[in-house]
C-alpha positions as CSV (number, residue, x, y, z in Angstrom):
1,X,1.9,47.5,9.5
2,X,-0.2,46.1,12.3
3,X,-2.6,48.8,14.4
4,X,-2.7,48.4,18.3
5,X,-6.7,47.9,18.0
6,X,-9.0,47.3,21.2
7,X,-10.4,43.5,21.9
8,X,-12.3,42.6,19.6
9,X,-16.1,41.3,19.7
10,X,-15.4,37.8,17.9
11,X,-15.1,36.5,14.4
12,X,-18.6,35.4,13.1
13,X,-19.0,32.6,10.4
14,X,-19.1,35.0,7.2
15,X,-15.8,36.1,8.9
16,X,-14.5,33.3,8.6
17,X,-15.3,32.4,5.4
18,X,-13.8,35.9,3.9
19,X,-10.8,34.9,6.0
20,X,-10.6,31.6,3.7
21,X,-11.0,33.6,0.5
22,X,-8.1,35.7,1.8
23,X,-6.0,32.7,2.8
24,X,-6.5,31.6,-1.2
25,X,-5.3,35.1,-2.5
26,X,-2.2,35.1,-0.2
27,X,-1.7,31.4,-1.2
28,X,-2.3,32.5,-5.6
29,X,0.7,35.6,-4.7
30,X,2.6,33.4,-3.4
31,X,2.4,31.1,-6.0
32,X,2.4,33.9,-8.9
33,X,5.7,35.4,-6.5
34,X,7.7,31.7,-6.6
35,X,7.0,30.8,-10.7
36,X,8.7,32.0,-13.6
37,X,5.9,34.3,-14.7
38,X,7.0,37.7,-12.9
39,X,10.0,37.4,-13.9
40,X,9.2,37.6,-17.6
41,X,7.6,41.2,-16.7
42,X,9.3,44.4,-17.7
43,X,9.3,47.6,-15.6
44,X,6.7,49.5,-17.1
45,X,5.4,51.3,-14.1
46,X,6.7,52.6,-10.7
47,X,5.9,50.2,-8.4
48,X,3.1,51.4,-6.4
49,X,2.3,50.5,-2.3
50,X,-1.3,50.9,-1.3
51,X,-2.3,50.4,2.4
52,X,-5.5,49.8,3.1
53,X,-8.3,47.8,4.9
54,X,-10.9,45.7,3.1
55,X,-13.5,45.3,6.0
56,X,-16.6,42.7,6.0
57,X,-19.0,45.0,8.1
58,X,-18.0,48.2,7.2
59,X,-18.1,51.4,10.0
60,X,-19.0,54.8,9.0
61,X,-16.3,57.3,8.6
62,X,-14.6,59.0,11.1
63,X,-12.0,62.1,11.5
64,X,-9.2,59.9,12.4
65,X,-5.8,62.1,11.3
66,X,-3.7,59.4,12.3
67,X,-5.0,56.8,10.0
68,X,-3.0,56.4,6.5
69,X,-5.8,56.9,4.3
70,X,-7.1,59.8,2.4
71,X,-10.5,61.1,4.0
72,X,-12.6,58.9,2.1
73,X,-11.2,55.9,3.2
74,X,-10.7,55.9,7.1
75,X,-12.7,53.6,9.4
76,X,-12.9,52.8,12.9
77,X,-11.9,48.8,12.9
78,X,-10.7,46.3,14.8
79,X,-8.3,44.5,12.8
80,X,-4.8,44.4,11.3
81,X,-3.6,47.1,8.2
82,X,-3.0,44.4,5.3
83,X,0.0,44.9,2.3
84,X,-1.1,45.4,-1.0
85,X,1.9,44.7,-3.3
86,X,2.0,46.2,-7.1
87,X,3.4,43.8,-9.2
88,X,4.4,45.7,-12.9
89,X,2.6,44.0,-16.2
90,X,3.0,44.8,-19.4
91,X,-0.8,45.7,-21.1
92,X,-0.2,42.5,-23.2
93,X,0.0,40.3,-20.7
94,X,-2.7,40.9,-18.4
95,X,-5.5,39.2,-20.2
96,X,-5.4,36.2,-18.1
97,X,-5.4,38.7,-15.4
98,X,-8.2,40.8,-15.9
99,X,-10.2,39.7,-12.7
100,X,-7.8,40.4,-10.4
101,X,-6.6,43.2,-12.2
102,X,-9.9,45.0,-11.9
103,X,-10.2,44.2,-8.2
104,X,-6.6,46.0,-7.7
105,X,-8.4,48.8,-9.6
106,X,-11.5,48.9,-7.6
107,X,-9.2,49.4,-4.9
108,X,-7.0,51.7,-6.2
109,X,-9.8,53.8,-7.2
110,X,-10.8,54.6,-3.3
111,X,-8.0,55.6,-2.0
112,X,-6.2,57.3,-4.8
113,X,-5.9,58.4,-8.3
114,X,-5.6,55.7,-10.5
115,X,-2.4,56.4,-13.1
116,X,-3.1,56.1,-16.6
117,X,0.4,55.2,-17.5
118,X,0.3,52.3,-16.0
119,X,-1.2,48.7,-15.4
120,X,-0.2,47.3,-11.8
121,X,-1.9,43.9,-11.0
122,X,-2.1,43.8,-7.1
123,X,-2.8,41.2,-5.2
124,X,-4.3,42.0,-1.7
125,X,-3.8,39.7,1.6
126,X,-6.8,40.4,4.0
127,X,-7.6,39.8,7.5
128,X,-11.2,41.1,8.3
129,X,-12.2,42.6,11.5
130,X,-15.3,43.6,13.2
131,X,-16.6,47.3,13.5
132,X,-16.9,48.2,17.4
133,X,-20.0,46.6,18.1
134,X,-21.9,49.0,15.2
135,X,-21.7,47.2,11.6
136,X,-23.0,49.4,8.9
137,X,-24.5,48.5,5.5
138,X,-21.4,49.5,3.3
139,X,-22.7,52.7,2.4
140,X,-19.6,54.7,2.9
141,X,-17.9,53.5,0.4
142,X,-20.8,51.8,-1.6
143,X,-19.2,48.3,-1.2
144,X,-21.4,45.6,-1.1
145,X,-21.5,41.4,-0.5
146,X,-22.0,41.4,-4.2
147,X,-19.2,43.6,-4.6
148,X,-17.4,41.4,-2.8
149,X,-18.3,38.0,-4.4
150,X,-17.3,40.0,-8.1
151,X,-14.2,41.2,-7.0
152,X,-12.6,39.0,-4.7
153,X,-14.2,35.4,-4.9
154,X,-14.7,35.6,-8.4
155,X,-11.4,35.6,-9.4
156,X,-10.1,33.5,-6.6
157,X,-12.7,30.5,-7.7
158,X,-11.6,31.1,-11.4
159,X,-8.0,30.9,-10.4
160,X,-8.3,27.7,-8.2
161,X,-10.5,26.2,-11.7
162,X,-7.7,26.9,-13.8
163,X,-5.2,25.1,-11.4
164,X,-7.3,22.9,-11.2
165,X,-7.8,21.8,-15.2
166,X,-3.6,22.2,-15.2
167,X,-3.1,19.9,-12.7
168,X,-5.5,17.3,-14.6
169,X,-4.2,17.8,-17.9
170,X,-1.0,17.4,-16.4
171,X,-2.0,13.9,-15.2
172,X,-3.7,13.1,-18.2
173,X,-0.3,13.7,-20.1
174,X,1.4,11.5,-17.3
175,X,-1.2,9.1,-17.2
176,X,-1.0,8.8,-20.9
177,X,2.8,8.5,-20.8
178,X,2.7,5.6,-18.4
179,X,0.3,3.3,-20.7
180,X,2.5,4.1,-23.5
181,X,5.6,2.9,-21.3
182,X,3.5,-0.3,-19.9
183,X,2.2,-0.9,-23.3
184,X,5.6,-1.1,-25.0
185,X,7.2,-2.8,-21.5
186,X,4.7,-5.8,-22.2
187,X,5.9,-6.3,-25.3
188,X,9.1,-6.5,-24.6
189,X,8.7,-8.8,-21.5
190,X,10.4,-6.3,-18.8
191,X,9.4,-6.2,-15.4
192,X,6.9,-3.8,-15.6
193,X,4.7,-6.1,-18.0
194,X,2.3,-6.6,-15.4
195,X,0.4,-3.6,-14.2
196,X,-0.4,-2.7,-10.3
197,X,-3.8,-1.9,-11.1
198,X,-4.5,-5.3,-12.5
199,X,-2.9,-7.3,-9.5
200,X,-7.0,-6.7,-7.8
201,X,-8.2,-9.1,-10.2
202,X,-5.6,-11.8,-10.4
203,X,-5.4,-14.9,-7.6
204,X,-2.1,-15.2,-7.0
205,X,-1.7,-18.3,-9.2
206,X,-2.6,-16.4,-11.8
207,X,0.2,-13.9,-11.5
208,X,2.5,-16.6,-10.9
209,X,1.7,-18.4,-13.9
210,X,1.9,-15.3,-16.0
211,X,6.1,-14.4,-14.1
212,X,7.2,-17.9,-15.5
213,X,5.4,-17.0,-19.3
214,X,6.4,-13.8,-19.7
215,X,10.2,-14.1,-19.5
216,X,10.4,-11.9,-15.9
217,X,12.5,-14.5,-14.5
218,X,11.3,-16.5,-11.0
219,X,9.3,-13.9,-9.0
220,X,6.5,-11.2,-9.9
221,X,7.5,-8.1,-11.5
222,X,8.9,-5.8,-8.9
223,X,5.7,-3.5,-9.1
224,X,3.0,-5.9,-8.4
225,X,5.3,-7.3,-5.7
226,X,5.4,-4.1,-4.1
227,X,1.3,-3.8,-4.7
228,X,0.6,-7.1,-3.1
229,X,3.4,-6.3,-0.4
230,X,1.2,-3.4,0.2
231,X,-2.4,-5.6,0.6
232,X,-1.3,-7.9,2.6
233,X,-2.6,-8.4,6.4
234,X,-0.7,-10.1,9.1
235,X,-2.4,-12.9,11.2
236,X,-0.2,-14.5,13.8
237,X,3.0,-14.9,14.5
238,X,3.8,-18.9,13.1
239,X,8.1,-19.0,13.9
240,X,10.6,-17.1,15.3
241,X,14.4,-17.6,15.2
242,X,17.6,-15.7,14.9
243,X,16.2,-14.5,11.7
244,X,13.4,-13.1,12.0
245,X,10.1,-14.0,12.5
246,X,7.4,-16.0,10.3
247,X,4.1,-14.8,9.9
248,X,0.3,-16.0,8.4
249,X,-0.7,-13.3,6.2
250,X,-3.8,-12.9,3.8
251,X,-3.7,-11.5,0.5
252,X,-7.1,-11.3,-1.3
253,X,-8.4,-14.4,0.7
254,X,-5.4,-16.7,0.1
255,X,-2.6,-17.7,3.0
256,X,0.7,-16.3,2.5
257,X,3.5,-16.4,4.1
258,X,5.9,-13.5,5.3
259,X,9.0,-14.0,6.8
260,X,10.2,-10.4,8.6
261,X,13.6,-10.5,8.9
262,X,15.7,-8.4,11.8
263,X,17.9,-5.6,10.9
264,X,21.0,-7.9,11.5
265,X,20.1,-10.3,8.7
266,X,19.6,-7.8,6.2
267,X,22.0,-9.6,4.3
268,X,20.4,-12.4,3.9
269,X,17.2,-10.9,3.0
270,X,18.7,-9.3,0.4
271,X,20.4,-12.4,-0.9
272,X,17.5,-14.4,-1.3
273,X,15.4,-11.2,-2.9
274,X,18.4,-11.1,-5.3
275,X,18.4,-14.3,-6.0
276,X,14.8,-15.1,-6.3
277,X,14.5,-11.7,-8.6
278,X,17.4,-12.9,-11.2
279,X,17.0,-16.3,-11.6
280,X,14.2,-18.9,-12.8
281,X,13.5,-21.3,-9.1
282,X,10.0,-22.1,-9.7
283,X,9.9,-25.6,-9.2
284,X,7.6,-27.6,-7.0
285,X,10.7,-28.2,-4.4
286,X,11.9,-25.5,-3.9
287,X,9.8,-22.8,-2.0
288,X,8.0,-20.5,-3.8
289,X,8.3,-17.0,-3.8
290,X,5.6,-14.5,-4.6
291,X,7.5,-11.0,-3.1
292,X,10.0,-9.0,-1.5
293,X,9.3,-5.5,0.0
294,X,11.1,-3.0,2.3
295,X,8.3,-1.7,4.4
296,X,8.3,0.7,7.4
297,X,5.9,-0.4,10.7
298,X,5.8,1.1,14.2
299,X,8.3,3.5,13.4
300,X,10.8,1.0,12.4
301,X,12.0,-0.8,8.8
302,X,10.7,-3.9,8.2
303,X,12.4,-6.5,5.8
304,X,9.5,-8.9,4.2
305,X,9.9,-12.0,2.4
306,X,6.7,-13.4,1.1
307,X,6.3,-17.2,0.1
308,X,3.6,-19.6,-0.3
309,X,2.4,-20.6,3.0
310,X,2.5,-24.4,4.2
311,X,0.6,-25.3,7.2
312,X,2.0,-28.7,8.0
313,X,5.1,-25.9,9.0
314,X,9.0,-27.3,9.3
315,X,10.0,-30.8,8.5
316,X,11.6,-30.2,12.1
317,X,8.4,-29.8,13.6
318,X,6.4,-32.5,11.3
319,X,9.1,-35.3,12.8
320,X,8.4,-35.0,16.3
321,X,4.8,-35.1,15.9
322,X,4.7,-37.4,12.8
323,X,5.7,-41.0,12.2
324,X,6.0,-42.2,8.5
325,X,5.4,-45.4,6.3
326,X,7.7,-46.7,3.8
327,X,5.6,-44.5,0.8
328,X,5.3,-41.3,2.6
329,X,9.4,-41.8,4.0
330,X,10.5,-42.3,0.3
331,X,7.6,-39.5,-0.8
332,X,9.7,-36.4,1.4
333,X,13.3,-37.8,0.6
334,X,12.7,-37.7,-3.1
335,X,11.6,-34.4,-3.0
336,X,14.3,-33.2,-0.9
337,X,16.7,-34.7,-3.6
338,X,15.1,-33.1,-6.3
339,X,15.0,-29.7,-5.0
340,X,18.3,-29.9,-4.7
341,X,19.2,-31.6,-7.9
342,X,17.4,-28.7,-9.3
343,X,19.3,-26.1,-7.3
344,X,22.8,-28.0,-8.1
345,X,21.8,-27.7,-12.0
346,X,22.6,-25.4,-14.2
347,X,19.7,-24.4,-16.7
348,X,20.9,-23.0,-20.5
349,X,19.1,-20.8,-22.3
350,X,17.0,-17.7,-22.1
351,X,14.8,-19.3,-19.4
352,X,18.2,-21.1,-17.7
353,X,19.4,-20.6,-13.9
354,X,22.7,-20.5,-13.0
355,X,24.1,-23.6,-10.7
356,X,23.3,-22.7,-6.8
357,X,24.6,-24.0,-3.6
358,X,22.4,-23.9,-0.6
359,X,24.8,-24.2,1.9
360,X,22.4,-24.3,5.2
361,X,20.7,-27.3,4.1
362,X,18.5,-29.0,7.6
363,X,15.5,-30.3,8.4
364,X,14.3,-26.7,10.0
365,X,14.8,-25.3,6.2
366,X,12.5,-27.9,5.0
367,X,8.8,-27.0,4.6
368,X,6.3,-29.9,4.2
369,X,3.6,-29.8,1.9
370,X,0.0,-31.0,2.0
371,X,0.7,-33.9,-0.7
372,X,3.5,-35.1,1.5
373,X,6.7,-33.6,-0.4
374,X,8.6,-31.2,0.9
375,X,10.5,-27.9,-1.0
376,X,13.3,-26.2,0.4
377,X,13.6,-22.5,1.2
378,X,16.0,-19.8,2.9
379,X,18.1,-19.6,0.3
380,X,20.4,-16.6,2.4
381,X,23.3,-18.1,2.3
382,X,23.1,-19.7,-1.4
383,X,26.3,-19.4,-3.5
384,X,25.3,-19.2,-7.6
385,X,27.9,-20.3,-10.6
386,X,27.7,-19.7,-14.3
387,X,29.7,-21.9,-16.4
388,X,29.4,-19.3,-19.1
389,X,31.3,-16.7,-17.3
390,X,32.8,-19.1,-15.2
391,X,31.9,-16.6,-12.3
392,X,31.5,-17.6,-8.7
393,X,29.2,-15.2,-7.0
394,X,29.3,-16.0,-3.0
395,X,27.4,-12.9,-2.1
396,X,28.3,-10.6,1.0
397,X,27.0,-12.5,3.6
398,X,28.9,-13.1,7.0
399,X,26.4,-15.3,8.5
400,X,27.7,-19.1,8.7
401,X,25.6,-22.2,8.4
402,X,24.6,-24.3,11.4
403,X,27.2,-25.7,13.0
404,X,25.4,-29.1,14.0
405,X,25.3,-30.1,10.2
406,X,28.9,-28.9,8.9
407,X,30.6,-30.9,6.5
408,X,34.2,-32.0,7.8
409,X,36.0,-30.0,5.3
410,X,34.0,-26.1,7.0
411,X,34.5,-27.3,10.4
412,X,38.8,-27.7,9.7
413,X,39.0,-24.7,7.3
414,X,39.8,-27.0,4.2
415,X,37.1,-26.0,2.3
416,X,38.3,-25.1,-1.9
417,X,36.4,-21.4,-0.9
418,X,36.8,-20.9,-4.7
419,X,35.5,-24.0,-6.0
420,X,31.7,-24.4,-6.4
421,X,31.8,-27.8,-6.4
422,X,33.0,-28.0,-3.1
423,X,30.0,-25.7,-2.3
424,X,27.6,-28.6,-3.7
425,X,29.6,-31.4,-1.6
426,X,28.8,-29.7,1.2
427,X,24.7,-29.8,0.8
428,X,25.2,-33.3,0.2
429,X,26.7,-33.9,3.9
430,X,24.2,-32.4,5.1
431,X,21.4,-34.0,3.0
432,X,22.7,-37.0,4.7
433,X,22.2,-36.1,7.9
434,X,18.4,-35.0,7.0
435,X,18.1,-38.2,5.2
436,X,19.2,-39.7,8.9
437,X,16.2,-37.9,10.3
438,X,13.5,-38.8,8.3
439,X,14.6,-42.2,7.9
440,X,14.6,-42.9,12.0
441,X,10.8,-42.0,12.0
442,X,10.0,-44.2,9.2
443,X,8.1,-47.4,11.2
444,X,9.2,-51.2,10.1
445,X,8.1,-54.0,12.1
446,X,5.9,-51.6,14.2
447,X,9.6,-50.2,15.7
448,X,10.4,-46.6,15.2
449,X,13.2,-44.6,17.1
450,X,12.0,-40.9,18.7
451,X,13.1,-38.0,16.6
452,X,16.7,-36.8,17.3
453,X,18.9,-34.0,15.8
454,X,21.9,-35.6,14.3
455,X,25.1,-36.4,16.3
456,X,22.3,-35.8,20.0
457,X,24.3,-38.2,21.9
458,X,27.5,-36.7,21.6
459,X,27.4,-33.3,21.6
460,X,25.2,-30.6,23.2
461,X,21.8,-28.7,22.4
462,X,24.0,-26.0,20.7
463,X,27.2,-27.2,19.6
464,X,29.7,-25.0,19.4
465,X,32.1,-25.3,16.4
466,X,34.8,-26.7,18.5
467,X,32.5,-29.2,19.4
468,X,31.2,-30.2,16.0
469,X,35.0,-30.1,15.0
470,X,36.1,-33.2,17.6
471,X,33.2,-35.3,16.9
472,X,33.0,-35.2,13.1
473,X,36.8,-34.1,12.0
474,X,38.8,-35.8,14.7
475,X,36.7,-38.8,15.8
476,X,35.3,-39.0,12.8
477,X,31.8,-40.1,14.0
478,X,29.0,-40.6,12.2
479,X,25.0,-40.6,12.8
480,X,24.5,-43.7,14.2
481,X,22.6,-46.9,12.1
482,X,19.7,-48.6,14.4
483,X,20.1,-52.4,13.9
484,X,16.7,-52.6,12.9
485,X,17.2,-50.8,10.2
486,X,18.8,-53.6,8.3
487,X,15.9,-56.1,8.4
488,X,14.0,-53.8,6.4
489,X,15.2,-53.5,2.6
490,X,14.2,-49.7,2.3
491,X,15.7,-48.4,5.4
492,X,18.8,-50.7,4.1
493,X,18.8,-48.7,0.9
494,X,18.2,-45.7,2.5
495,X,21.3,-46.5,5.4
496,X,23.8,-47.1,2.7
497,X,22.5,-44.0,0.5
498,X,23.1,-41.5,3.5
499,X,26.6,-43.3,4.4
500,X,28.0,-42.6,0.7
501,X,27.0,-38.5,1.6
502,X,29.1,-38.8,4.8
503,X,32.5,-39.9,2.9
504,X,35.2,-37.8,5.0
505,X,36.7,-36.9,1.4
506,X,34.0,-34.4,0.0
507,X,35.0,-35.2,-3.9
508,X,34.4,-39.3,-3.0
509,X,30.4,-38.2,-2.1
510,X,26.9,-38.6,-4.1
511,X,26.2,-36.1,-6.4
512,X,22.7,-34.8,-5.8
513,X,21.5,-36.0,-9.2
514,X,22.7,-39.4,-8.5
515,X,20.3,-39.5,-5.1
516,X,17.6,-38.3,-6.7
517,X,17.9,-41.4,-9.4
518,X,18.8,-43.8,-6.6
519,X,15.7,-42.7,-4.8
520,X,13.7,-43.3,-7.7
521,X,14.9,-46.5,-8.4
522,X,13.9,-47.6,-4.8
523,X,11.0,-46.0,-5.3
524,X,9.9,-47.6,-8.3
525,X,11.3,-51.1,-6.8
526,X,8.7,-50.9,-3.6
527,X,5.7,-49.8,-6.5
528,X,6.5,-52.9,-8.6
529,X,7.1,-54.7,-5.0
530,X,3.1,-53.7,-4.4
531,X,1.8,-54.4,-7.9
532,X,3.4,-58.1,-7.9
533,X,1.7,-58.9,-4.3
């Protein structure tokens, strides 16, 4: 019931802290008024409806027929009438109570005749006023500040400290609950065998080490990825694409890579978080992962791929700006070979992988390392097979490979869509063509050709897949061989090794395993080549 009062003079600082105490009281009803507890309290009184006005400064009393209190309780104020609602409480249950119940009888007491019958606890909400401009000492009703402080902030404080031990008991039974769970997780080897709150202390080679021990599978369990998804700082932008964008990041002093991926390649994120989560890649060509996190920035969602981070960038980019000797040529295409001999492999047991397919194998998917090898990553559009279940999973994915290094049998729709061999056939085309690459910056007789994408001199920058489809389906061109190639016995190796990955019949090419061991052998034939000279 709210008075029409004059203006009043201002609130003063112990008014607002009695206005606090009276937000807590409203805020203890209406947590008593929303719980179970009053329901589980019989009718053993009338309810009872007090108003009444529990003033700060208090006024002396005046004749004031008009005012809804007996005679002893009337006061001139500037303020608002507050509700005092009786709750009904059994005498048994009211021991916890006993504060607040005496307060409701304090109350009571000065403006009517308490009823024996009957225990109400009542809970008061209270906005304090001024007196008009003459505060008096409390004497009309003999309240006092440390009648106040007993009555009202007592109880209030020993309300908020019993929420306050529930709530920690409560998260001392959680907390316990969790170790329990962690504790028996570990010994199991699930994904949560690695705590968040020990990710502070770990490098990351550390928690790496521990994901390929511990029987998680390739990446980090999903809650320290999350954790160091969560600490990581972005420091400039390193690539951009269709994808996405790549990105220098920090994580507890270390470079990291994050690749952000736009909302129309969420497919592929997810394919290569799938993928990376459920099977063991961690191999020294193939690009490691460390997380994957769904994170939301600038009002937006954010898809993050975090990787190690190589600084020599793209084998793309390290060709135009790099030439190569003989050692360092045959150092990046074994690599490439056996990354993807180790993709193309299927792995038994209960650290296995299934067989996987790249299918968008090129030199801009090629990341060179400081040693000089290279590993392969974007694994988006990557095709796995099981033998065991003889299952062919393709993913959901309706992004194509690049068109400038399509294998004859995508580019005229021949493809065996549900073989996965024919998958594999068609990472070995395009190995071929990156093979092509690297070899023309490879120097021999101090001649080296500039760095070209395949197939530059007959079609355009961006090939359409018409285009693609003349040259290499049609015409039936192929890369073409520099002369000067064949004086040198390497890039003669290497010239009939990518010519055997370009066969027009995709069952008549190279396996990947079978580069990787011709590699080797002309490897090994240029170090015995060294030691006899």
């Amino acid at each position: 019931m709210l008075l029409q009062t004059p203006k009043m003079n201002g609130i003063t600082g112990e008014n607002h802290f009695v206005l606090f105490i009276c937000l807590l009281a409203l805020f203890s009803h209406l947590l008593y008024r929303n719980s179970s507890l009053h329901q589980v309290c019989p009718t053993v009184c009338e309810f009872e409806y007090l108003w009444g006005v529990f003033v700060h400064h208090f006024c002396p009393p005046l004749p004031n027929p008009e005012y809804p209190f007996p005679e002893s309780g009337r006061r001139t104020t500037h303020g608002v009438i507050f509700f005092l609602s009786a709750l009904p409480l059994q005498r048994e249950t009211t021991g916890a109570w006993v504060p607040l119940l005496l307060f409701s009888l304090v109350l009571r007491s000065c403006f009517s005749k308490p009823s024996p019958s009957s225990f109400c606890l009542i809970i008061c909400f209270v906005v304090v006023s001024l007196c008009e401009g003459h505060p008096s000492q409390g004497e009309a009703m003999g309240y006092t500040m440390e009648m106040f402080v007993i009555f009202v902030l007592a109880p209030v404080m020993v309300l908020i400290v019993f929420s306050a031990a529930a709530v920690l008991i409560v998260r001392k039974i959680r907390q316990h609950h969790m170790e329990r769970l962690n504790s028996r997780d570990a010994e199991y080897g699930t994904i949560e065998g690695l705590i968040a709150s020990n990710v502070g202390d770990n490098t990351l080679a550390d928690l790496l080490d521990h994901s390929c021990t511990s029987g998680s599978g390739s990446g980090l369990p999903f809650l320290v990825q999350r954790t160091v998804a969560r600490q990581i700082t972005l420091l400039e932008c390193v690539g951009k694409g269709r994808y996405g964008e790549v990105w220098r990041g920090q994580w507890q002093g270390e470079n990291i890579a994050v690749k952000i991926f736009s909302s129309r390649d969420e497919k592929s994120w997810f394919r290569e978080t799938e993928l990376y989560n459920t099977v063991l890649l961690r191999h020294e060509n193939i690009l490691g992962f460390i997380a994957s996190d769904m994170t939301s920035r600038n009002s937006s969602t954010q898809l993050w791929l975090i990787t190690h981070y190589h600084e020599m960038g793209s084998l793309y980019d390290y060709l135009q700006l790099t030439t190569l000797d003989t050692v360092s040529c045959l150092r990046i295409v074994l690599s490439i070979a056996s990354g993807l001999a180790h993709l193309h492999s299927e792995i038994f047991g209960t650290q296995g992988k299934p067989a996987i397919a790249h299918r968008d194998l090129k030199s801009k998917n090629i990341l060179v390392k400081k040693n000089g090898q290279c590993c392969i990553a974007d694994l988006g559009l990557s095709v796995m097979h099981s033998q065991s279940t003889n299952q062919l999973d393709v993913g959901n994915n309706p992004r194509v490979g690049t068109k400038r290094y399509m294998a004859p049998e995508v580019l005229d729709e021949t493809i065996q869509v549900d073989c996965f061999d024919s998958y594999k056939r068609v990472d070995i085309w395009a190995f071929g063509l990156v093979l092509w690459e690297v070899a023309r910056r490879m120097v021999s007789n101090g001649i080296v050709e500039d760095y070209k994408p395949p197939f530059y001199d007959v079609v355009p920058n961006d090939p359409s897949f018409e285009d693609m489809r003349k040259v290499v389906c049609v015409d039936q061109q192929r890369p073409n061989i520099p002369n000067r190639w064949f004086s040198d016995p390497t890039l003669t190796s290497l010239a009939k090794l990518m010519k055997e990955c370009w066969y027009h019949n995709p069952s008549a090419r190279l396996t990947a395993l079978r580069i990787k061991k011709t590699l080797t052998k002309i490897d090994n034939s240029l170090d015995k080549l060294k030691s006899d000279c």
